[in-house]
C-alpha positions, 0 to 999 in steps of 0.5 A: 500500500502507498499512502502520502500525509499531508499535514499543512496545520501549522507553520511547518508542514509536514509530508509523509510516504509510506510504501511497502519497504519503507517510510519517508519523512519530510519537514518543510519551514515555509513559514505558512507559504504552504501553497508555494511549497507543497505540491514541489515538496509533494513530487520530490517526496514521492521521487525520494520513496521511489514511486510516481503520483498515479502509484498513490493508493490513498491520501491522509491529511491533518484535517484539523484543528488548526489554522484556517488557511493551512487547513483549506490548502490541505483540503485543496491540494488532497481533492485536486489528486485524490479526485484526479487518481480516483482514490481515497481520502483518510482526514485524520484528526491532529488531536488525536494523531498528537495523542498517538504520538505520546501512546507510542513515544512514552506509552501514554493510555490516557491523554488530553490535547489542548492547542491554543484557539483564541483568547484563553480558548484551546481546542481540546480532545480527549482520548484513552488507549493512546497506546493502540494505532487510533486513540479512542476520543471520549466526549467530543473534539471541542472549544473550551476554556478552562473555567468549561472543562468537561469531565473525564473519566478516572485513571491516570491522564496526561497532557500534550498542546502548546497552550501550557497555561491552559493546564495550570489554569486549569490545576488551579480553578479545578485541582485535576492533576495530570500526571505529565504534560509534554509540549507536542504542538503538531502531528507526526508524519508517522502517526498520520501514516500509521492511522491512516494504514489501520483505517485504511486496511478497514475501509475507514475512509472517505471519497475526494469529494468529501474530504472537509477540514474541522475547525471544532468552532461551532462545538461547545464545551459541557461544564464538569459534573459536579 
């Protein structure tokens, strides 16, 4: 199987080709000129792994949240060649391919991301067994401030994002405790490709036309049970 990871999220983006003998991965600083930089960096990639575009056999991107802009190029770029191959679209999300990152990289079951949204907002997911390929979301993706954090089931939890204040506010205005916090802001291109394999060997996927970001504005927070 040939799978391409597209994450265009952040200021970095991040490209990812995984085939049958090996995986390459690429980090490009374009300083948000994403739309410059990827399809060159796209067509480089896949020369590196060794095969040409129309070998591609699904497409997996970051679908957000995160900027507006990065995710729309995203979007743009995964429906133009997706549609145009005719082949599936894996939209993984970066909350949950962050929290992979710690269930693989410090066997992290439980763990909570916040990315920073806007004034004291992060965008905020959940999930439990990190550890395996695709971390389960408990509740739902959402917007929240600390004051609106949502209750989460016991056990041990840990925290990963780039709005650090967002765990010690929280700390302070609730007492949670979480056992670590690591600074992990955006996806890997091998957790994006690892979900995107898993999902894609059980036909979890989507056609080009209907491959869409998640901004996660429009979901709104419960405040915690008392």
């Amino acid at each position: 199987m040939n799978l391409l990871a597209i994450d265009t999220s952040a200021s970095s983006m991040t490209l990812g080709v995984r085939t049958a003998s090996e995986d390459v991965y690429r980090v490009i600083d374009s300083g948000r000129k994403h739309s410059r930089d990827i399809l060159p960096n796209i067509l480089s990639i896949l020369t590196e792994s060794g095969i040409g575009l129309n070998q591609l056999d699904g497409l997996a991107f970051a679908r957000g949240p995160g900027s507006f802009t990065g995710l729309r190029i995203a979007v743009g770029v995964v429906q133009g060649i997706a549609y145009g191959l005719s082949i599936p679209v894996i939209p993984v999300s970066n909350l949950a391919a962050i929290a992979r990152k710690l269930g693989r990289e410090k066997g992290c079951d439980n763990v909570v991301v916040a990315l920073a949204a806007r004034e004291q907002e992060v965008y905020m997911g959940a999930y439990m067994n990190c550890t395996a390929v695709c971390p389960e979301l408990t509740g739902e993706e959402v917007v929240v401030e600390p004051a609106n954090f949502p209750g989460l089931p016991s056990g041990s939890w840990h925290g990963a994002g780039n709005r650090q204040v967002f765990f010690a506010d929280l700390a302070t205005l609730s007492g949670f405790r979480f056992e670590t916090i690591s600074e992990v802001a955006q996806p890997s291109s091998r957790d994006l490709l690892d979900m995107a394999t898993h999902r894609m060997r059980d036909s979890d996927y989507v056609d080009a036309l209907n491959a869409r970001p998640e901004y996660v504005r429009h979901q709104v927070a419960s405040p915690p049970s008392k």
